[in-house]
C-alpha positions in Angstrom: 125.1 80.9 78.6 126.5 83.1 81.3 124.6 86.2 80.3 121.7 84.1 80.4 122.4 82.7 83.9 123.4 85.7 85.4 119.8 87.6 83.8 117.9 84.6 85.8 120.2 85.4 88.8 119.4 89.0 88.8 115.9 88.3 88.2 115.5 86.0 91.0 117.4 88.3 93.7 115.3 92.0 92.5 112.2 89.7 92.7 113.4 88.0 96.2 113.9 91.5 97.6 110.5 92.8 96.3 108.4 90.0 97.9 109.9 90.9 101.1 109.1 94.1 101.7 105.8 93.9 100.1 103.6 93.6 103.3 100.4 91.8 103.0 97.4 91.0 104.8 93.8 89.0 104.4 90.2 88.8 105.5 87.3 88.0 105.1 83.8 89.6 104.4 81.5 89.5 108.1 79.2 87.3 106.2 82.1 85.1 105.0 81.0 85.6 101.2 84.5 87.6 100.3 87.9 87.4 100.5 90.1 90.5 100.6 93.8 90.5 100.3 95.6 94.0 101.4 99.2 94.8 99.6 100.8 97.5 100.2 104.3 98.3 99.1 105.7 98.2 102.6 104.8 97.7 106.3 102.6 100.5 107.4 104.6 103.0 109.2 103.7 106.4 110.7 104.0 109.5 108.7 104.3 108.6 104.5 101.7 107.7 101.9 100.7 104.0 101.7 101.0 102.3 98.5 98.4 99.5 98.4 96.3 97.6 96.5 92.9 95.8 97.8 92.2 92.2 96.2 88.4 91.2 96.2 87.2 87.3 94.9 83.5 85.9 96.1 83.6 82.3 97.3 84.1 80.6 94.0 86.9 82.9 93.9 85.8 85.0 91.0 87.2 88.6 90.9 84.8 90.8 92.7 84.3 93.6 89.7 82.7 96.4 89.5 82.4 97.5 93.0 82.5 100.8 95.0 84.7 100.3 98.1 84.5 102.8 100.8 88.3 103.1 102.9 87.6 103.4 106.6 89.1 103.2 109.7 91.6 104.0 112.5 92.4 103.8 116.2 89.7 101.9 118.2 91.6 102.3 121.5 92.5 106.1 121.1 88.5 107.0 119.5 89.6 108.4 116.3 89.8 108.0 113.0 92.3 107.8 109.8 93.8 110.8 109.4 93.1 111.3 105.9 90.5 110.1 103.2 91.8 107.2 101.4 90.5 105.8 98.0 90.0 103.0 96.5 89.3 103.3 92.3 89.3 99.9 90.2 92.7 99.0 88.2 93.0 97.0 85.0 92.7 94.1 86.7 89.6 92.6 87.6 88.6 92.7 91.3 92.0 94.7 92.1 91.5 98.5 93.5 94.3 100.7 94.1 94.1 102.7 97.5 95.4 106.4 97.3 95.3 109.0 100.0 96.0 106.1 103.0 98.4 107.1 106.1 98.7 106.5 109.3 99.7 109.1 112.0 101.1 107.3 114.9 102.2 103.2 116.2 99.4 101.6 117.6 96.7 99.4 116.7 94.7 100.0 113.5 91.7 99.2 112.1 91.2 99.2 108.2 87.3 98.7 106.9 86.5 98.2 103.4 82.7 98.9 103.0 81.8 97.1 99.7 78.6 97.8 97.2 78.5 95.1 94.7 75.2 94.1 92.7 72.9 96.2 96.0 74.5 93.9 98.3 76.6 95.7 101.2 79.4 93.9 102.7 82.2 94.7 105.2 85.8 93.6 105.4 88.0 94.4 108.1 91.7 94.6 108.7 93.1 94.6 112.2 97.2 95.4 112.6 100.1 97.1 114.7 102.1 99.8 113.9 
């Protein structure tokens, strides 16, 4: 019984820790006709990688699969743009895409678009933070 309790302990603490550095963010399509959910790993910061996943479900909430999602964005205030080429490829899971290539150079405030082709329909999602 203790090595049980102490597995559900140790369980609950790695699982505790995880959800709080996992840094997440939502949106909506411009059109309202998608939700987006943006995880990443950890707050964005200057200077490393990113590792985040993009969440997409229509209205009824339905997974949002297969689409091609073009990564975007930057630095509205300072007229520039990410400074590299992030993308997004689908994952096992439907309506999840995994963002590779994502950093950000400097604090500020960022913009992150996702331009979505699903079924010749466009949409557009857009994230809006502080670094």
């Amino acid at each position: 019984m203790k090595a049980f309790t102490l597995t559900i302990v140790a369980l609950f603490f790695t699982s505790t820790s995880e959800a709080a550095t996992a840094w997440i963010q939502h949106a909506n399509s411009d059109d309202g006709k998608l939700h987006a959910t943006l995880k990443c790993e950890h707050a964005p910061k200057p200077g490393p990688f990113q590792n985040c996943t993009l969440n997409l479900v229509d209205a009824q909430q339905q997974a949002l699969a297969p689409a091609h999602i073009d990564i975007q964005g930057g630095m509205p205030a300072h007229g520039h743009g990410l400074p590299t080429a992030p993308q997004a490829t689908a994952t096992e899971q439907a309506g999840e895409y995994a963002i590779k290539g994502l950093k950000f150079s400097m604090p500020g405030e960022w913009v992150l678009d996702a331009l979505i082709q699903h079924k010749g329909e466009r949409r557009h999602i857009r994230f809006e933070f502080d670094i």
